[in-house]
N, C-alpha and C positions, 0 to 999 in steps of 0.2 A: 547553512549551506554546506558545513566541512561536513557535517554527519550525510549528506544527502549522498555528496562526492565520494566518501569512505565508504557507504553502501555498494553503489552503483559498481567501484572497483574491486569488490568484492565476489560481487553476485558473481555467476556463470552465465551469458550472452543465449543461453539456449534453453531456458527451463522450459518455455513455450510460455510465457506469462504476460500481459499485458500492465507496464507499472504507472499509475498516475499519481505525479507527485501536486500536492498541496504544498505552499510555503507562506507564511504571512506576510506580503508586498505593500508595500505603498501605491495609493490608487492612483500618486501624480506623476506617478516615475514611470519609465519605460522598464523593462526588466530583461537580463540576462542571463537570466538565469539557463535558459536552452543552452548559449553556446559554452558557460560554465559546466555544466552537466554534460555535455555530448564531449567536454577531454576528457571525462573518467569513466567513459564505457563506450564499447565498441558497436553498443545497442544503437538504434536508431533514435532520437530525442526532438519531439515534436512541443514546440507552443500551442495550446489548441487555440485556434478562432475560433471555430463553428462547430460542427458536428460531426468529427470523423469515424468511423471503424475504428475499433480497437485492434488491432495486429498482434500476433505473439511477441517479442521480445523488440517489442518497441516501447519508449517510452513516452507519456504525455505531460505535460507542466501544466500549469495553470497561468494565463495570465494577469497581467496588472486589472485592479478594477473589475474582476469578473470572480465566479463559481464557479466550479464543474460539479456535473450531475452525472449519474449514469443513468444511459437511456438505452435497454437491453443490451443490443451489441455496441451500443456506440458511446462517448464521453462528449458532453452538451456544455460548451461556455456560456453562459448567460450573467446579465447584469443582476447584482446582489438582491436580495428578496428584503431585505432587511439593511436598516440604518446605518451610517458610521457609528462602533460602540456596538453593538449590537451585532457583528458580521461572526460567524463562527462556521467558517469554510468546510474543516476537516468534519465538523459535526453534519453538515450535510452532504457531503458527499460519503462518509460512512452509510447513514441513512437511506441516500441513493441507491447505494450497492447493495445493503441489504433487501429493499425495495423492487428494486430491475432486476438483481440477478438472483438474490437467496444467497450469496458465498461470496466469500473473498479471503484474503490476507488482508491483514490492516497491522501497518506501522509506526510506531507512535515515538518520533526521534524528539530532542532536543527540543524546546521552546519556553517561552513562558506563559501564563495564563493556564487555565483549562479544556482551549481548544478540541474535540476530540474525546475527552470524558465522557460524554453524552452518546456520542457516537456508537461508542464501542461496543452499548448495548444492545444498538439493533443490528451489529455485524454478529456479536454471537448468538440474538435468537434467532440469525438468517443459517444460523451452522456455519460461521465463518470460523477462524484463526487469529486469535489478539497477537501483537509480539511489541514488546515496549522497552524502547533504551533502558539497559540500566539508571537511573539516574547519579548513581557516583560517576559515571563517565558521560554521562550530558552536563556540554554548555551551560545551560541553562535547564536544570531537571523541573521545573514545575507542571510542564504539559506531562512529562514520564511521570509523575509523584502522583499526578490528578488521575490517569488512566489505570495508575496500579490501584490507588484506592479505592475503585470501583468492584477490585475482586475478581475481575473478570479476564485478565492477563493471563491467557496459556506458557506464557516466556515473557523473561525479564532477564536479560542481554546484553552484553557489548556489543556493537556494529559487529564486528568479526563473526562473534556467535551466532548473531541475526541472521545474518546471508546465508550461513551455514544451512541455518532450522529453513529457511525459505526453500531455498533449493532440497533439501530433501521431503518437505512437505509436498512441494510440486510434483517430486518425480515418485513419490508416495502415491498420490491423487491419479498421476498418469498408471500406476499400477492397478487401480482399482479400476480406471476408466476400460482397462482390456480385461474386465471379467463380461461374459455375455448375458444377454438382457435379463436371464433369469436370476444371476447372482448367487456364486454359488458363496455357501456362508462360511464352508472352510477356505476358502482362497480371501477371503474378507477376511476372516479372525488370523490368518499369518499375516497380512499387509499391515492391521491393526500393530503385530506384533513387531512386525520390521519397522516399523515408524517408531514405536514406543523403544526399541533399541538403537534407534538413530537419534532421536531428539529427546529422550529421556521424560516423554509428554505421552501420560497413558491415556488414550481416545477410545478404550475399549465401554467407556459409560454414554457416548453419542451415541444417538440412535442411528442407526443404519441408514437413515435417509440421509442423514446429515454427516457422515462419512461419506457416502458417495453422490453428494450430492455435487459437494464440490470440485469433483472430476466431470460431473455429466451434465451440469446444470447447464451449459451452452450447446449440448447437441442436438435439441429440437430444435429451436425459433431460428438461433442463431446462426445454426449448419454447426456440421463434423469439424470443419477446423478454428471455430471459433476460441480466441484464448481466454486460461484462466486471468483470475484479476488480481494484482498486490496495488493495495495504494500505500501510500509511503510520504507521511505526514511530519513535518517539523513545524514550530512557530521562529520567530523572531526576537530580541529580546526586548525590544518596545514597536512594532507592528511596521516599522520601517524598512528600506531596503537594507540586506544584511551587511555583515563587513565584505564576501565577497563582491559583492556587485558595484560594491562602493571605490574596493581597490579596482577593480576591471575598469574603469571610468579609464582609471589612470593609467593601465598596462602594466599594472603590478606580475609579478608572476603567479599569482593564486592560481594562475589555469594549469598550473605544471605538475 
């Protein structure tokens, strides 16, 4: 939860992004995680029950005892597909978004296990964006050790760094989304460039669909102002409620 909280007050309130967090919860517990997360941004911080729209700069959690999926424009709580032992959240909602949307940002904070390793591959053959904790500055770096091992990490980060590359990927993506329909390929090869000098991440060997895919991939089905997606994944260190939600019981100050 602290990597989640250290993100969230990081970011910038206005990228236009829609962020779904995954956390590994206890399915007997009630979770707090919303009111924990909505004191470290000014973003909007929803629990999902059902099936809402996605919104720009709002964010969604996951509840106790359920998944999220993505289902085109919206995030779908549903009861687990699979056994206790067997539950691997962030791997399917990776999957989801590559699935529903083609694109996204995908976040691979702190946890243990390999949560999310799986994932990762079908966010980047959707043309998404990997970014994954350093693991010397993760809690617990196994879920970050798992996700880099796969090879497929565009960024490998401290929280600070992360928010940083997020936000300029975004307003990268928004740069490409105001070229018109026929695209022209020199205002494409400078944006490539402006990115590659902001985030120090050369994207000039993605194929053109998949640079601008993820600025455009919600202006059909979903309408013109439908937002991008960052999900933004951590585990726990044994699939329990975390240490914040444990001191909140108590009115610890963790929310401060």
């Amino acid at each position: 939860m602290k990597a989640l909280r250290e993100l969230l007050r990081a970011l910038p309130d206005d990228l236009g992004l829609a962020y779904v967090v995954i956390l590994h919860l206890s399915p007997d517990h009630p979770s707090q995680m919303r009111e924990i997360l909505a004191a470290a941004t000014r973003m909007a911080v929803h629990q999902v029950t059902d099936t809402p729209v996605l919104k720009a700069n709002c964010v969604y959690v996951i509840p106790p005892d359920r998944e999220l999926v993505i289902e085109g424009n919206k995030v779908h709580a549903r009861a687990f597909s699979q056994p206790r032992g067997r539950r691997a959240p962030i791997d399917m909602l990776f999957r989801s978004i590559a699935e529903g949307r083609g694109d996204g940002l995908a976040l691979v904070l702190t946890g243990a296990g390999s949560d999310g390793a799986a994932g990762v591959a079908a966010i980047k053959e959707g043309g998404g964006v990997i970014l994954v904790q350093d693991p010397e500055e993760a809690e617990f770096p196994s879920m970050p050790q798992s996700a880099i091992a796969t090879g497929l990490a565009d960024f490998i980060a401290p929280i600070e760094r992360l928010a940083d590359l997020v936000a300029d990927i975004a307003r990268s993506k928004d740069a490409v989304r105001s070229l018109d329909a026929a695209g022209n390929a020199n205002d494409l090869r400078r944006i490539v460039g402006i990115l590659r000098a902001r985030t120090g991440h050369d994207f000039s060997g993605y194929k053109r669909a998949t640079v601008s895919r993820g600025a455009a991939a919600n202006a059909g089905a979903a309408g013109e102002d439908a937002a991008g997606l960052c999900a933004a994944c951590a585990g726990s260190p044994g699939g329990g409620r975390c240490a914040a939600e444990r001191h909140a019981d108590f009115g610890d100050a963790v929310l401060s």
